[in-house]
C-alpha positions as CSV (number, residue, x, y, z in Angstrom):
1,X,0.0,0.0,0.0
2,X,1.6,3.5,-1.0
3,X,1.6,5.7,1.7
4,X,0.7,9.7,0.2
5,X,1.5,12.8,2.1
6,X,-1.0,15.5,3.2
7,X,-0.6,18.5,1.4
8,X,-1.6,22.6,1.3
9,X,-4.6,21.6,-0.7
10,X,-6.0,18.5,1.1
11,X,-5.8,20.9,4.5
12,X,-8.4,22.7,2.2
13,X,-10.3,20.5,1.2
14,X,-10.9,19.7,4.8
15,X,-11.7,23.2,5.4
16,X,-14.1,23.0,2.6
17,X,-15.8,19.5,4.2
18,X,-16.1,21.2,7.2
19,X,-17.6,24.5,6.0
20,X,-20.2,23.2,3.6
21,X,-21.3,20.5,6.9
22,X,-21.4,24.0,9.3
23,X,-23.9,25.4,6.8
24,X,-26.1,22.1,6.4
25,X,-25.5,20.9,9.9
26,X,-29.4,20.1,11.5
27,X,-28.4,20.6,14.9
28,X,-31.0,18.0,16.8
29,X,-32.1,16.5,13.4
30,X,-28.9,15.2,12.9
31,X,-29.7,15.0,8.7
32,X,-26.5,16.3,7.8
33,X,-23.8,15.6,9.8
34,X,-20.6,14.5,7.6
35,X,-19.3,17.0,5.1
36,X,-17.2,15.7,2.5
37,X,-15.0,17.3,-0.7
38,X,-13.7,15.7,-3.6
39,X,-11.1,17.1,-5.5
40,X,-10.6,16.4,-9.5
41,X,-7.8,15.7,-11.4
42,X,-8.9,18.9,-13.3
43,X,-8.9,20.5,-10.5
44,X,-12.2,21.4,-9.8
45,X,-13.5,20.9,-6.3
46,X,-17.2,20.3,-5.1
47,X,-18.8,19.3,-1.6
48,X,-21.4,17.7,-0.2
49,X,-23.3,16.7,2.9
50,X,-24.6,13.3,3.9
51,X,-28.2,12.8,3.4
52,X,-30.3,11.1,6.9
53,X,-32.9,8.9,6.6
54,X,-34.6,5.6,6.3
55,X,-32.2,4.9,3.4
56,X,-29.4,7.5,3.8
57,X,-27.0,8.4,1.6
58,X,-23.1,9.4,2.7
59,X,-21.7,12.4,2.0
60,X,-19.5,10.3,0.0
61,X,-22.1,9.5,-2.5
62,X,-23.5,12.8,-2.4
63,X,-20.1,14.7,-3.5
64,X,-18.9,12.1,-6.2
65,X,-22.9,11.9,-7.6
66,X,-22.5,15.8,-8.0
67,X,-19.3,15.7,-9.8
68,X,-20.3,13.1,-11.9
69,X,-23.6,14.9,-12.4
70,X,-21.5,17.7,-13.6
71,X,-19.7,15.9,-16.2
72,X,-16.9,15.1,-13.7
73,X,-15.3,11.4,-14.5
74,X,-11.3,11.8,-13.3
75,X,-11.0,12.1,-9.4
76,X,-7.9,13.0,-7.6
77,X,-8.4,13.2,-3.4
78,X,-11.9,12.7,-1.2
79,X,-12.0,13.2,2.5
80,X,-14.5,13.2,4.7
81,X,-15.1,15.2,7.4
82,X,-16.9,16.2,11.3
83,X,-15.4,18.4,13.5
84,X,-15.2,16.4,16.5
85,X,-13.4,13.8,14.9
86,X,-9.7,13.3,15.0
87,X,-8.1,15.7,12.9
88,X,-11.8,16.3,11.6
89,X,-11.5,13.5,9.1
90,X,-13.6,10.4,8.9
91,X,-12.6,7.3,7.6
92,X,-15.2,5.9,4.2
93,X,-17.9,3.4,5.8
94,X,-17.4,0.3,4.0
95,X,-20.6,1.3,1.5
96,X,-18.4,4.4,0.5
97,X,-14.9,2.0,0.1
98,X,-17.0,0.0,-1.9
99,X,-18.6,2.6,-4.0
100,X,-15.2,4.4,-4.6
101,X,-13.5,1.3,-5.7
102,X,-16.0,0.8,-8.0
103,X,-16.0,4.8,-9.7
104,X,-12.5,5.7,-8.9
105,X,-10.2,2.8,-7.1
106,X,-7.0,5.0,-7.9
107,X,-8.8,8.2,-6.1
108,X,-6.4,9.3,-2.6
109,X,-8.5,9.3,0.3
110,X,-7.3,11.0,3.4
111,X,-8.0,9.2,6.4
112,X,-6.1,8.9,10.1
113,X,-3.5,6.4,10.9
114,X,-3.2,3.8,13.8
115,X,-1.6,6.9,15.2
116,X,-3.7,9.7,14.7
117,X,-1.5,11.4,11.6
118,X,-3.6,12.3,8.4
119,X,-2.4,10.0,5.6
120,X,-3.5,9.3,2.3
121,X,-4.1,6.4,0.1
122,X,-6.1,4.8,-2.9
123,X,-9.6,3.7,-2.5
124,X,-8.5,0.2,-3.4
125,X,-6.3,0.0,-0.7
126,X,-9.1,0.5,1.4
127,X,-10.9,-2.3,0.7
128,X,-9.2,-5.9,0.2
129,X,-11.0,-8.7,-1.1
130,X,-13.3,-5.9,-2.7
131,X,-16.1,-7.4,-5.1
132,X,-15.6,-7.1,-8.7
133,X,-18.0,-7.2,-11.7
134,X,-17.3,-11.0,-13.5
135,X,-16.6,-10.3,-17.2
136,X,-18.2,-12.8,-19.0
């Protein structure tokens, strides 16, 4: 697994996560609380907030289903984010490893170590033994 380091621009794309959940945030609702940016490899950026419910959706799914819903299809770096979380970051669920190794396994996703340092890596790194359309 190759190890990435965290740059300039993935401490803004935190900052971004964290401001577009501060605006969305349903404070005893609890509808929106994980904010999430993805960057592309074109460099455009866009965010998103999880989606509460009977059949929720991540923030995860919400920022990639934007960027693909605006033509989007090359992915650089994702993180997800809360602020009381360490470092503010949240690690994928394993419906959001899944869903990024399927869309973009090569995307960096910045996560926490074992010892608390932000790190990144590829979504396929995240998710071993992942499932796999069988070509016929």
């Amino acid at each position: 697994m190759e190890l990435y380091s965290i740059t300039e621009k993935d401490k803004e794309l935190i900052a971004l996560g964290l401001e577009v959940l501060e605006k969305n945030f349903d404070d005893g609702i609890y509808n929106h609380t994980v904010g999430c940016t993805v960057l592309c490899k074109n460099g455009n950026i866009y965010t998103g907030v999880n989606c509460d419910g009977i059949h929720g959706s991540c923030a995860e799914y919400i920022t990639i289903g934007t960027a693909i819903s605006n033509g989007e299809r090359e992915f650089d770096t994702i993180v997800a984010v809360h602020e009381k979380h360490i470092n503010c970051v949240i690690p994928p669920c394993g419906n959001c490893r899944q869903m990024l190794f399927e869309y973009c396994p090569d995307i960096k996703v910045i996560v926490n170590d074992e010892n608390g340092s932000l790190i990144k890596v590829k979504a396929r790194d995240l998710l071993p033994f992942a499932w796999q359309p069988v070509e016929c």
